[in-house]
N, CA, C and O of each residue as an XYZ file, in Angstrom:
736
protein
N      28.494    -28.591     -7.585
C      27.913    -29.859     -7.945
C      26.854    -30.210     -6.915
O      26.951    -29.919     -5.722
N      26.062    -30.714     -7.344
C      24.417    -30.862     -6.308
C      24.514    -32.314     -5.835
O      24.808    -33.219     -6.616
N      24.283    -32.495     -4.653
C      23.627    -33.690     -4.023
C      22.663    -34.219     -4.665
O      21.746    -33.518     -5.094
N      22.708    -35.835     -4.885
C      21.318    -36.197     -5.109
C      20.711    -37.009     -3.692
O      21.256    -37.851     -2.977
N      19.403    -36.402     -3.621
C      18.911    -36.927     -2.581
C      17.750    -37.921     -2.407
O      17.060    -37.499     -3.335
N      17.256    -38.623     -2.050
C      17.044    -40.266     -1.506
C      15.294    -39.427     -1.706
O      14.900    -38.379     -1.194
N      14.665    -40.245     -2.505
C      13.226    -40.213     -2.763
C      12.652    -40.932     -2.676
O      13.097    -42.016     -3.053
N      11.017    -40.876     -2.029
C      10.587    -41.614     -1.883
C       9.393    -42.192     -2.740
O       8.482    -41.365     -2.693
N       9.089    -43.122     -3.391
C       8.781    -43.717     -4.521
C       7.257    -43.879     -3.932
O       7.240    -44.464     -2.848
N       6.114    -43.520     -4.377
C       4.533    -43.716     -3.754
C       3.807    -44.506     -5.116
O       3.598    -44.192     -6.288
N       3.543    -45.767     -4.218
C       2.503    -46.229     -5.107
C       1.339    -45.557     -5.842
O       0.717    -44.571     -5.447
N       1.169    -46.153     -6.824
C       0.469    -45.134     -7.510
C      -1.217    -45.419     -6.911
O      -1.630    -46.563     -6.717
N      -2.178    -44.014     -6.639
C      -3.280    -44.165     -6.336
C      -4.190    -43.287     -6.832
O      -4.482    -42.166     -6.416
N      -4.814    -44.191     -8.204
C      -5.773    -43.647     -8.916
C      -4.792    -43.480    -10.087
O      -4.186    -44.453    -10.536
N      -4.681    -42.568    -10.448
C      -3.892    -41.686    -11.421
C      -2.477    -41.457    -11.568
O      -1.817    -41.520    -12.605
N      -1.964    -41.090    -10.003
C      -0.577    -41.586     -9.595
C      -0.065    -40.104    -10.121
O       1.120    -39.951     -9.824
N      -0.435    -39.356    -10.582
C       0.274    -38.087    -11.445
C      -0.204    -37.112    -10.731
O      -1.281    -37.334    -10.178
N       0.431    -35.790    -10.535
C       0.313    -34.494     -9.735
C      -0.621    -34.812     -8.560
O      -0.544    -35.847     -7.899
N      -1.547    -33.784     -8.351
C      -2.326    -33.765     -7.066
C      -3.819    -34.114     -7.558
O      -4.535    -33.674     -8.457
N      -3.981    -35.199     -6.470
C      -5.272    -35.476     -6.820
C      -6.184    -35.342     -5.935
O      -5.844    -35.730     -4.817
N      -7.515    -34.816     -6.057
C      -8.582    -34.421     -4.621
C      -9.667    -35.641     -4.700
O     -10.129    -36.220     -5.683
N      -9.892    -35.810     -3.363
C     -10.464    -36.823     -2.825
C     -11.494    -36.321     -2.362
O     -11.493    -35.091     -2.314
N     -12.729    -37.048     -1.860
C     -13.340    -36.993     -0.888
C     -13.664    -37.235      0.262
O     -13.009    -38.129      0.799
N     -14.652    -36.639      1.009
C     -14.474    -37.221      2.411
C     -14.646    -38.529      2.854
O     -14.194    -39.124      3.833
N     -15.396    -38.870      1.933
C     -16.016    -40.493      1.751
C     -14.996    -41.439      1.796
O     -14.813    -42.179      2.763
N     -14.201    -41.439      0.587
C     -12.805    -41.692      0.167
C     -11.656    -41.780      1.139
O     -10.876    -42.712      1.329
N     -11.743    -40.404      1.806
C     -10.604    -40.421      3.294
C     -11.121    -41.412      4.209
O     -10.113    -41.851      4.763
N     -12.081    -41.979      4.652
C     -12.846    -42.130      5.313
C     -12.847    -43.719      5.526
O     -13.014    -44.450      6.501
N     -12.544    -43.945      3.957
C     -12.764    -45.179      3.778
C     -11.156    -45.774      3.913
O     -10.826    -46.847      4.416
N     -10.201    -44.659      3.258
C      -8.824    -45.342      3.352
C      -8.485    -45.415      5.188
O      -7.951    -46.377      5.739
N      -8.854    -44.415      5.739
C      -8.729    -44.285      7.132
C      -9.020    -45.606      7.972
O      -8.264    -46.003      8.859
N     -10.318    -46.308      7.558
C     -10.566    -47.569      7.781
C     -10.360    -48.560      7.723
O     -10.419    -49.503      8.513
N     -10.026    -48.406      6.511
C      -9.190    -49.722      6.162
C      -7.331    -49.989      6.248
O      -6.607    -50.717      5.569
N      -6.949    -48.830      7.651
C      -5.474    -49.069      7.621
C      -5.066    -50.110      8.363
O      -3.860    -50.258      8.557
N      -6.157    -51.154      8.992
C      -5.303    -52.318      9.666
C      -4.992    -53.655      8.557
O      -4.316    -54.651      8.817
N      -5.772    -53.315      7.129
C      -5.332    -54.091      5.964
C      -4.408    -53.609      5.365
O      -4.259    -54.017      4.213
N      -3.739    -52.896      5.725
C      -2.571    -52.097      4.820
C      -1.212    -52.466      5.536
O      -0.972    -52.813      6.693
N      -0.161    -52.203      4.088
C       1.102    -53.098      4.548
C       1.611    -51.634      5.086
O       1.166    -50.528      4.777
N       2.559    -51.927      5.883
C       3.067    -50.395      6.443
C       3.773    -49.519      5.045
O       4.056    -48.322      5.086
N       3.953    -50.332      3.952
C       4.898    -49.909      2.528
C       3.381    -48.729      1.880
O       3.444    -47.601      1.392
N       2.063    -49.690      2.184
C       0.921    -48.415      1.995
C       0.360    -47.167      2.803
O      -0.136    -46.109      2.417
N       0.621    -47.679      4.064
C       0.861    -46.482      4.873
C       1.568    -45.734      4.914
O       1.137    -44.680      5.382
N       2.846    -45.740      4.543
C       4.039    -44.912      4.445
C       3.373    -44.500      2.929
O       3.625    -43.296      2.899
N       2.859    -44.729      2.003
C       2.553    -43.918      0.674
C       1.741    -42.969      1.191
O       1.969    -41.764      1.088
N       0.622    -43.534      1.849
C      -0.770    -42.445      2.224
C      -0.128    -41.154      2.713
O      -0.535    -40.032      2.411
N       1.127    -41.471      3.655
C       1.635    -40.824      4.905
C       2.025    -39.256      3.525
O       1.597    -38.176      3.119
N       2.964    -40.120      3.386
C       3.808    -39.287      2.264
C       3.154    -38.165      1.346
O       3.602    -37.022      1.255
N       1.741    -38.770      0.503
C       1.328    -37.982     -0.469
C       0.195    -37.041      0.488
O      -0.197    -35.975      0.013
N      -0.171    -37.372      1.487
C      -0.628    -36.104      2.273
C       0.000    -35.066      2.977
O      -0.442    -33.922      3.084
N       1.391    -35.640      3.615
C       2.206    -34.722      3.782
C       3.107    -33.383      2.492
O       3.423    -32.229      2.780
N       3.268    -33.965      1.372
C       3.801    -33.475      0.353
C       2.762    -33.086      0.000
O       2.970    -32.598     -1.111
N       1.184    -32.930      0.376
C      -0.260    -32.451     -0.462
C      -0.357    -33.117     -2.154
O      -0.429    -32.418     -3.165
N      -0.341    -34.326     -2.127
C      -0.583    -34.703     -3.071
C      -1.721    -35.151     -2.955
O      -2.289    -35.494     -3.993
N      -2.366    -35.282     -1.769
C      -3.749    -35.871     -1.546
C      -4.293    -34.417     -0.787
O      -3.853    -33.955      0.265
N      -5.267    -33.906     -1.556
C      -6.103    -32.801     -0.669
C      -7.718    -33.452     -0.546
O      -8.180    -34.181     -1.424
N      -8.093    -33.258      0.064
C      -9.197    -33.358      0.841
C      -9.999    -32.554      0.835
O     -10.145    -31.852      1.836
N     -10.941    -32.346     -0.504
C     -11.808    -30.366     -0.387
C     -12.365    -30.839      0.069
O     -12.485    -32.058      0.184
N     -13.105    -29.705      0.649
C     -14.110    -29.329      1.238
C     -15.188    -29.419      0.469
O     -16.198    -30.090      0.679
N     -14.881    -28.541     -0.663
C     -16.023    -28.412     -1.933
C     -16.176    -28.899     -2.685
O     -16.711    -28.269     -3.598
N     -15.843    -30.427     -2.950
C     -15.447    -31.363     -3.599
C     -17.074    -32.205     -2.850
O     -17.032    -32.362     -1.630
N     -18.395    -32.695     -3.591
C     -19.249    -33.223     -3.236
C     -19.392    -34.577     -4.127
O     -19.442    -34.435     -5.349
N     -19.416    -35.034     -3.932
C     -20.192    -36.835     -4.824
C     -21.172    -36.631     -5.031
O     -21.891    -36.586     -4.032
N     -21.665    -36.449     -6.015
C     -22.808    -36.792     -6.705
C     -23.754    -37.825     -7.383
O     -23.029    -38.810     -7.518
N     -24.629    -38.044     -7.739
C     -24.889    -39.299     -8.186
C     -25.176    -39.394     -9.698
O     -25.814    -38.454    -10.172
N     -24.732    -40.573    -10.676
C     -24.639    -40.394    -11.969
C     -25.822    -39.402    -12.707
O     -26.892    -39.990    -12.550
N     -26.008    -38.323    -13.336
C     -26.715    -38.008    -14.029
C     -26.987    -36.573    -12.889
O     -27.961    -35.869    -13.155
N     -26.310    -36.271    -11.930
C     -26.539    -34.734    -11.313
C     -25.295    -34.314    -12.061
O     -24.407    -34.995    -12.575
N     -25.537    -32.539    -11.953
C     -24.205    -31.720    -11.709
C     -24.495    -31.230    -10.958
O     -25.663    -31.407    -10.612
N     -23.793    -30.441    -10.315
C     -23.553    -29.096     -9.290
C     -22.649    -28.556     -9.119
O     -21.549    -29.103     -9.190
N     -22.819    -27.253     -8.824
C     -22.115    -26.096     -8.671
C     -22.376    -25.144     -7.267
O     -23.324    -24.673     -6.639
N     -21.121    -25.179     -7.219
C     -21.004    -23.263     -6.098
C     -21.361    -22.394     -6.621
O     -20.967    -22.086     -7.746
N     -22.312    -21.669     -5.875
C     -22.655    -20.253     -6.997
C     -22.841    -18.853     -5.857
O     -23.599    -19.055     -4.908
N     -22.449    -18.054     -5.914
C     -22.249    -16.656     -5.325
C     -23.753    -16.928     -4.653
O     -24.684    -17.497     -5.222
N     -23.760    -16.351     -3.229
C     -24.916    -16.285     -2.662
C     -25.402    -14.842     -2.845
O     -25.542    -14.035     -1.926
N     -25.590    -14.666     -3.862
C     -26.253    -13.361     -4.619
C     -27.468    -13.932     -5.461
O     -27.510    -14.692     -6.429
N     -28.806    -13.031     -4.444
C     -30.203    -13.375     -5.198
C     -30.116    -13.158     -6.947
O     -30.805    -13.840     -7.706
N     -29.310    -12.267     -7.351
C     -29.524    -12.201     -8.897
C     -28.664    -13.175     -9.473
O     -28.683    -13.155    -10.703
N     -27.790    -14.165     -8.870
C     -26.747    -15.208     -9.626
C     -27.794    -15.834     -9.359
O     -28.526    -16.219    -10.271
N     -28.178    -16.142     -7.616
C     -29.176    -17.816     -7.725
C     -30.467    -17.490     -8.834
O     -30.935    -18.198     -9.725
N     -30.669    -16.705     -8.573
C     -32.244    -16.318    -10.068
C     -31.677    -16.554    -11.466
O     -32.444    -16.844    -12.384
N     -30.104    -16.417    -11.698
C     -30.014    -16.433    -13.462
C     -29.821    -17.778    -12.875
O     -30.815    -18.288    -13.392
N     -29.206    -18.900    -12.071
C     -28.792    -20.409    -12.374
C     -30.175    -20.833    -12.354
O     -30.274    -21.777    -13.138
N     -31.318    -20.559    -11.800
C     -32.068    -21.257    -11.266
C     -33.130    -21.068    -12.621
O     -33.850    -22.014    -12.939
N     -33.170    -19.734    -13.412
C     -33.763    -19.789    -14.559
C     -32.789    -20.819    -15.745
O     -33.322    -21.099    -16.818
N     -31.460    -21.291    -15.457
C     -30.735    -22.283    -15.960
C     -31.189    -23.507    -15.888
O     -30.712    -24.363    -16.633
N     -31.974    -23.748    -15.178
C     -32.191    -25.282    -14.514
C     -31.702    -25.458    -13.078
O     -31.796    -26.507    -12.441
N     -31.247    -24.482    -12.705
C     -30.537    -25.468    -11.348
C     -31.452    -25.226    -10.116
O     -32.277    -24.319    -10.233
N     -31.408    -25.986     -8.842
C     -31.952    -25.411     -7.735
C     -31.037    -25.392     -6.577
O     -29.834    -25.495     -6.817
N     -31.420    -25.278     -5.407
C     -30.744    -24.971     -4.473
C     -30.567    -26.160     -3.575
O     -31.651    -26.493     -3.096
N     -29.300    -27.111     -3.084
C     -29.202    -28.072     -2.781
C     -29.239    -28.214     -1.372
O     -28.510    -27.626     -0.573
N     -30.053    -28.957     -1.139
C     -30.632    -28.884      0.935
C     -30.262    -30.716      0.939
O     -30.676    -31.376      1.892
N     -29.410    -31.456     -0.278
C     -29.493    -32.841      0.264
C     -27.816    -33.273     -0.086
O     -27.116    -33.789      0.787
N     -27.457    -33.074     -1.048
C     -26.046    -33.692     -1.133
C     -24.682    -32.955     -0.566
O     -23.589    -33.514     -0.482
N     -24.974    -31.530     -0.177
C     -23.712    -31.099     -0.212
C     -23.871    -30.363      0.868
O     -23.181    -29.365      1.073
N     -24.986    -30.860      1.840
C     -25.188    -30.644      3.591
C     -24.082    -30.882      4.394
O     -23.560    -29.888      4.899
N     -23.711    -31.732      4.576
C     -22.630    -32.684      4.931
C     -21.057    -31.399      4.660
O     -20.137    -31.176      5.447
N     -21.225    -30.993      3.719
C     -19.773    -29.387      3.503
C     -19.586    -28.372      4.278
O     -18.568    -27.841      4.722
N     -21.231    -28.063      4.440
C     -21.274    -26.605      4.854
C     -20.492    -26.451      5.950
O     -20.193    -27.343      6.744
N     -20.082    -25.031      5.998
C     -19.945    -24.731      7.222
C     -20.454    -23.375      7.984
O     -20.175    -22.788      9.029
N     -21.256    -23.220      7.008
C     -22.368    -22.122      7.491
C     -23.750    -22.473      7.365
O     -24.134    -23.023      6.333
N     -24.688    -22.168      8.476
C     -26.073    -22.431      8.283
C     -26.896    -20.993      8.166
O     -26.865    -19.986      8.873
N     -27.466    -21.249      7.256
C     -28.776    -19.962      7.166
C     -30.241    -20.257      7.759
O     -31.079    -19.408      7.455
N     -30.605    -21.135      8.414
C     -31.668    -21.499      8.533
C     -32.219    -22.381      7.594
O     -32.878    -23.315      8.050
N     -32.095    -22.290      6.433
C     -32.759    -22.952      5.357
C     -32.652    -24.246      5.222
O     -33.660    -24.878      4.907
N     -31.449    -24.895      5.424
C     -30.942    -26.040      4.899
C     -29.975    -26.192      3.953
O     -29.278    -27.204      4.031
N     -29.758    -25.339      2.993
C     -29.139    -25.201      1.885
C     -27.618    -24.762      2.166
O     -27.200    -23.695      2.616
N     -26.833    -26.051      1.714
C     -25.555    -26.063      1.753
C     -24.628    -24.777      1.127
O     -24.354    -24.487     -0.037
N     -24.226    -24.061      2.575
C     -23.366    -22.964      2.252
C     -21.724    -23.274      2.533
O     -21.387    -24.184      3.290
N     -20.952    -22.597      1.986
C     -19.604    -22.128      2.354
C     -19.001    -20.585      2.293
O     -18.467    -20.189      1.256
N     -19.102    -19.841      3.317
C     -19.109    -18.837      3.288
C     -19.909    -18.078      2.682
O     -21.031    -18.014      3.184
N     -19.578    -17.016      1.072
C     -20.688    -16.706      0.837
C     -20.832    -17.316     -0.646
O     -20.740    -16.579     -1.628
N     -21.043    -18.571     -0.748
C     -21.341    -18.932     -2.323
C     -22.453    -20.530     -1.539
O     -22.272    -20.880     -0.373
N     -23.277    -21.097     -2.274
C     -24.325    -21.883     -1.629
C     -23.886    -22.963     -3.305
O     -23.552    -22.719     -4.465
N     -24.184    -24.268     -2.387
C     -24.443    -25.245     -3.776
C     -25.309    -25.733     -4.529
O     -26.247    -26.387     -4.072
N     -25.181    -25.547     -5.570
C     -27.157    -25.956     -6.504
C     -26.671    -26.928     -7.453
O     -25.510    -27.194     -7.764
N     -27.797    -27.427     -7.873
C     -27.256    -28.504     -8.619
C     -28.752    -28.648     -9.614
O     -29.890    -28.265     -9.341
N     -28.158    -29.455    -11.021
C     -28.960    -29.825    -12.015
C     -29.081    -30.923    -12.440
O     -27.955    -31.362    -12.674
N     -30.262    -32.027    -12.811
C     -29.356    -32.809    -14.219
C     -28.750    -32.622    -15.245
O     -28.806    -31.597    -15.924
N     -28.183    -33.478    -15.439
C     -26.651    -33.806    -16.235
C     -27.302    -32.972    -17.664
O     -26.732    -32.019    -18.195
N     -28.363    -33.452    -18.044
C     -29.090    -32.949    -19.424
C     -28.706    -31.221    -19.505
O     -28.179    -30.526    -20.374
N     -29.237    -30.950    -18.189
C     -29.224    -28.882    -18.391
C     -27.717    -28.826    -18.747
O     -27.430    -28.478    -19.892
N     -26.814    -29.107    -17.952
C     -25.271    -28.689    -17.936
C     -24.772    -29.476    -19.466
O     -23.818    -28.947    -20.037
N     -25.318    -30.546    -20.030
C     -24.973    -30.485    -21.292
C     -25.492    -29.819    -22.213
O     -24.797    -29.777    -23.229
N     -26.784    -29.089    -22.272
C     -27.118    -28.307    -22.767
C     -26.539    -26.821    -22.573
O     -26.972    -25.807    -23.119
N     -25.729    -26.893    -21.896
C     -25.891    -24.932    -21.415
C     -24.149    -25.416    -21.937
O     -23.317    -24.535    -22.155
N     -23.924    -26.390    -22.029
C     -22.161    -26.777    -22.796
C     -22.379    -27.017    -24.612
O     -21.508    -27.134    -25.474
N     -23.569    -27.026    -24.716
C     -23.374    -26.964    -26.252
C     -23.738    -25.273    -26.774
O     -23.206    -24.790    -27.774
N     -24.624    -24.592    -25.996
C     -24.839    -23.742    -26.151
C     -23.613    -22.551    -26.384
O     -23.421    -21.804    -27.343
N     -22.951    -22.688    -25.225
C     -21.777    -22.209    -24.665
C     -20.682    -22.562    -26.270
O     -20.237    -21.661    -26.981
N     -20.418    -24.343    -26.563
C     -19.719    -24.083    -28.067
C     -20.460    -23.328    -28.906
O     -19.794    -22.830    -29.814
N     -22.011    -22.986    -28.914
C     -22.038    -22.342    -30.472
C     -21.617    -20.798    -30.177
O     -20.763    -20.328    -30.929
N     -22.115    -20.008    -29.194
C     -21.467    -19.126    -28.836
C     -20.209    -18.619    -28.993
O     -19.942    -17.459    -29.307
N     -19.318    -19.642    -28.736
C     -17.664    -19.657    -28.905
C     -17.660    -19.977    -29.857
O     -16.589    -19.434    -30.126
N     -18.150    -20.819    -31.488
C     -18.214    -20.731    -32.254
C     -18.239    -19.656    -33.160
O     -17.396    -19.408    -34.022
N     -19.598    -18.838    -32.817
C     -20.022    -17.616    -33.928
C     -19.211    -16.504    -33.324
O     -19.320    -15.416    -33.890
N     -18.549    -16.564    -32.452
C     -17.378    -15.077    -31.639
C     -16.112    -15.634    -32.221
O     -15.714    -14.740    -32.968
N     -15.340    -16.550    -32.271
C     -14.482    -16.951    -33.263
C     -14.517    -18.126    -34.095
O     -14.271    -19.306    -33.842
N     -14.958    -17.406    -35.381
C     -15.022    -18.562    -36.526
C     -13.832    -19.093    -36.886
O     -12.833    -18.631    -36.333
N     -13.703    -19.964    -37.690
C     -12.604    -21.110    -38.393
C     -12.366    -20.832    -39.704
O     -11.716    -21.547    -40.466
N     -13.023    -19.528    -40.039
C     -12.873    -19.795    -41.352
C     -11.533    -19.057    -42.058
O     -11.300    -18.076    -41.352
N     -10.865    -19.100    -42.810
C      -9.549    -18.957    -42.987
C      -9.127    -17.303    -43.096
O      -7.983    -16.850    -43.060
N     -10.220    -16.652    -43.219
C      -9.954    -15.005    -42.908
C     -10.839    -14.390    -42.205
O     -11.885    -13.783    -42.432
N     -10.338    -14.612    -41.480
C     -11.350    -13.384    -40.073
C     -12.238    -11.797    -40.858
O     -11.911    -11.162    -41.861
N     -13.316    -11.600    -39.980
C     -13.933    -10.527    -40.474
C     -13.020     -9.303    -41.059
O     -13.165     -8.675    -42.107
N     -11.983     -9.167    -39.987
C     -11.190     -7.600    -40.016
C     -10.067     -8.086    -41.217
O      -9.222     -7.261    -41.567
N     -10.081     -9.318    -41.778
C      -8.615     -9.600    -42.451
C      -9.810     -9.577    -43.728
O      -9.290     -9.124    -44.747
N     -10.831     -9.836    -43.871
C     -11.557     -9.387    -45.213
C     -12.088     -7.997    -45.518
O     -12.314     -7.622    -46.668
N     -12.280     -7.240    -44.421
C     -12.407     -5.640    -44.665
C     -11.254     -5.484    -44.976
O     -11.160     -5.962    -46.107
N     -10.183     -5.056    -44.627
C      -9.068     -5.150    -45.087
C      -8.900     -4.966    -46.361
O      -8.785     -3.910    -46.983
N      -8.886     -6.405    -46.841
C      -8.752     -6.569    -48.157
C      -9.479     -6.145    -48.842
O      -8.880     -5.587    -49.760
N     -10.909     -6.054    -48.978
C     -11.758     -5.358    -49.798
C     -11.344     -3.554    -49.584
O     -11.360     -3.010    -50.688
N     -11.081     -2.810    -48.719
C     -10.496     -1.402    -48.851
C      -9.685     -1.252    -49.299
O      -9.729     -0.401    -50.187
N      -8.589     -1.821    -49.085
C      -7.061     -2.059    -50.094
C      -7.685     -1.888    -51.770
O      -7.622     -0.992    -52.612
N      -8.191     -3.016    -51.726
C      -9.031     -3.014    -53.369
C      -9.178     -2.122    -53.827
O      -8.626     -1.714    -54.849
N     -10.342     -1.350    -52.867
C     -11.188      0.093    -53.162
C     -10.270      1.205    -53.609
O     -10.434      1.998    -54.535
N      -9.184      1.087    -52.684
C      -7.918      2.180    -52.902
C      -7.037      1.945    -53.829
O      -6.440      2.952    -54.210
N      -6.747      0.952    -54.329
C      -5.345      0.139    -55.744
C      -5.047     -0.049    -55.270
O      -4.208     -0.674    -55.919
N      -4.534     -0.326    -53.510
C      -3.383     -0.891    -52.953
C      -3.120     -1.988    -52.933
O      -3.775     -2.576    -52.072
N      -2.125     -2.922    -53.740
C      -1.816     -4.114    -53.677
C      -1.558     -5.072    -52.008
O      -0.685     -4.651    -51.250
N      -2.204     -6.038    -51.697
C      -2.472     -6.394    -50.611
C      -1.646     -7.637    -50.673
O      -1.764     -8.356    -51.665
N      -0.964     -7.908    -49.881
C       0.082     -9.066    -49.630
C      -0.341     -9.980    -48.493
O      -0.350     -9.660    -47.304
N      -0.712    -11.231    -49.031
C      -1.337    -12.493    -48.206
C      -0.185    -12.965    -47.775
O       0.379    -13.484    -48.738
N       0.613    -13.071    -46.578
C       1.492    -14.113    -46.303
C       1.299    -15.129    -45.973
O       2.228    -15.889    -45.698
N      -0.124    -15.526    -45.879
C      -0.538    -16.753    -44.971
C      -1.032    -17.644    -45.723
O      -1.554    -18.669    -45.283
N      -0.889    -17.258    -47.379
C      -1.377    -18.442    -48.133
C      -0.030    -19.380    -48.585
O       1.170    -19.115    -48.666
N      -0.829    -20.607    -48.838
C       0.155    -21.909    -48.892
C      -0.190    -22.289    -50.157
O      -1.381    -22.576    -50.280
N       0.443    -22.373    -51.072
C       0.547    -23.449    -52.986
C       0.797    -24.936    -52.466
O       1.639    -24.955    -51.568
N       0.412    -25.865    -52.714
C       1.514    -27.032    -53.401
C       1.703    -27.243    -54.672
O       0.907    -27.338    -55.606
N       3.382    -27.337    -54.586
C       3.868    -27.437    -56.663
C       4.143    -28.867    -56.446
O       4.187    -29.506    -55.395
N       4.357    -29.312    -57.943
C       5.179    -30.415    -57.884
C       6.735    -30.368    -58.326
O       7.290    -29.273    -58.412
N       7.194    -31.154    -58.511
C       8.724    -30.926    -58.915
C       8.778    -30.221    -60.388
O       9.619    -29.372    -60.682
N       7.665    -30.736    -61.356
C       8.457    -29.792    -62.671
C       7.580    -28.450    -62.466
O       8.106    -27.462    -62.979
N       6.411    -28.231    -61.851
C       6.351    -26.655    -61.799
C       7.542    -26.173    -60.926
O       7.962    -25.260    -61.637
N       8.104    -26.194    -60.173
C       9.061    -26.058    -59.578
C      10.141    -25.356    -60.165
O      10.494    -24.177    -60.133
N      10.698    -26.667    -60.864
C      11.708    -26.275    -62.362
C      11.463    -25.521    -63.119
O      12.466    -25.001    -63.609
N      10.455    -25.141    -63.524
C      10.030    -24.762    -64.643
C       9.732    -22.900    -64.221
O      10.044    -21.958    -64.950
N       9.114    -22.818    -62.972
C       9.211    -21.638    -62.008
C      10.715    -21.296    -62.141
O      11.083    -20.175    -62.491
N      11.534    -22.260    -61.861
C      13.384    -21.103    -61.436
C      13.668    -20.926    -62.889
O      13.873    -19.845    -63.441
N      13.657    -22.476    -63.630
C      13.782    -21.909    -65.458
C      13.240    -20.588    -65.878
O      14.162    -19.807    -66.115
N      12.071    -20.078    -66.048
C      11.568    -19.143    -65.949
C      12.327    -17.458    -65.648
O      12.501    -16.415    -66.279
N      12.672    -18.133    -63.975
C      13.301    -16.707    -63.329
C      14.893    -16.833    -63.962
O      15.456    -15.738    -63.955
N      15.429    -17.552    -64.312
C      17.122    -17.756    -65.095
C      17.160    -16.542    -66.655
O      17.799    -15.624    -67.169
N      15.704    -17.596    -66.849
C      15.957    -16.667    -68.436
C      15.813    -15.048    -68.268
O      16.395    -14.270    -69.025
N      14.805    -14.544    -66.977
C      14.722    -13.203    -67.044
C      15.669    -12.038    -66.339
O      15.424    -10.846    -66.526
């Protein structure tokens, strides 16, 4: 038989559910403001950083409404396909991360660098991306290989058995279906 053991209950912050990542800004600011805090909120902060419910990336940048950005492999042929994407190479928001310098300016972490776009490209390269995933798997109720199929079966006499089709009867086709199978 198991012990139950004594938990500690954390106000909820933000979302209140699994792990949530913050920023440095964010730490920064709760850090500051702990001489307004009741010790019942300090003991939460305490808690959900110790248990890592609060992580703190690194690679986690703020942006401002209408950017995206991304980490992208510090490989000249990735930055050349993002950058023919729309994106460029970020020397202003995500300075403040790095922890590698190249000379340039441009916010590195090890070997992947951060670039960033407006919001417009990354919704565009996300609709693109559905039609893509669209025309590679369609919706339509028989896949390419489940209609070859059936048309060779044809070709050959072989009677082809759909299990995946659905009728609705009503009650007297119903009846009238088992009547049917009684008399034969």
């Amino acid at each position: 038989m198991s012990d139950e053991r004594s938990v500690l209950h954390v106000p909820d912050m933000s979302s209140g559910k699994g792990t949530s990542t913050i920023g440095i800004e964010m730490a920064r600011e709760l850090a500051a403001n702990k001489e307004e805090m009741t010790i019942a909120d300090k003991k939460a902060i305490i808690a959900r950083v110790l248990e890592r419910g609060i992580i703190i990336d690194r690679a986690t940048v703020d942006l401002p409404p209408g950017m995206y950005g991304e980490w992208v492999s510090e490989d000249p042929t990735e930055i050349s396909r993002m950058q023919l994407l729309g994106f460029e190479l970020d020397s202003k928001f995500a300075v403040d991360r790095a922890t590698n310098a190249n000379g340039t300016g441009v916010a590195k972490i090890g070997d992947v660098v951060f670039m960033t776009a407006p919001m417009e490209v990354k919704e565009i390269i996300d609709a693109v991306r559905a039609e893509q995933y669209a025309r590679a798997n369609p919706t339509s109720d028989k896949q390419k290989e489940e209609k070859d199929f059936a048309r060779q079966a044809d070709k050959a006499g072989l009677p082809v058995i759909d299990e995946g089709n659905v009728d609705s009867a009503r009650e007297q086709q119903i009846r009238s279906a088992l009547a049917a199978t009684k008399q034969t």
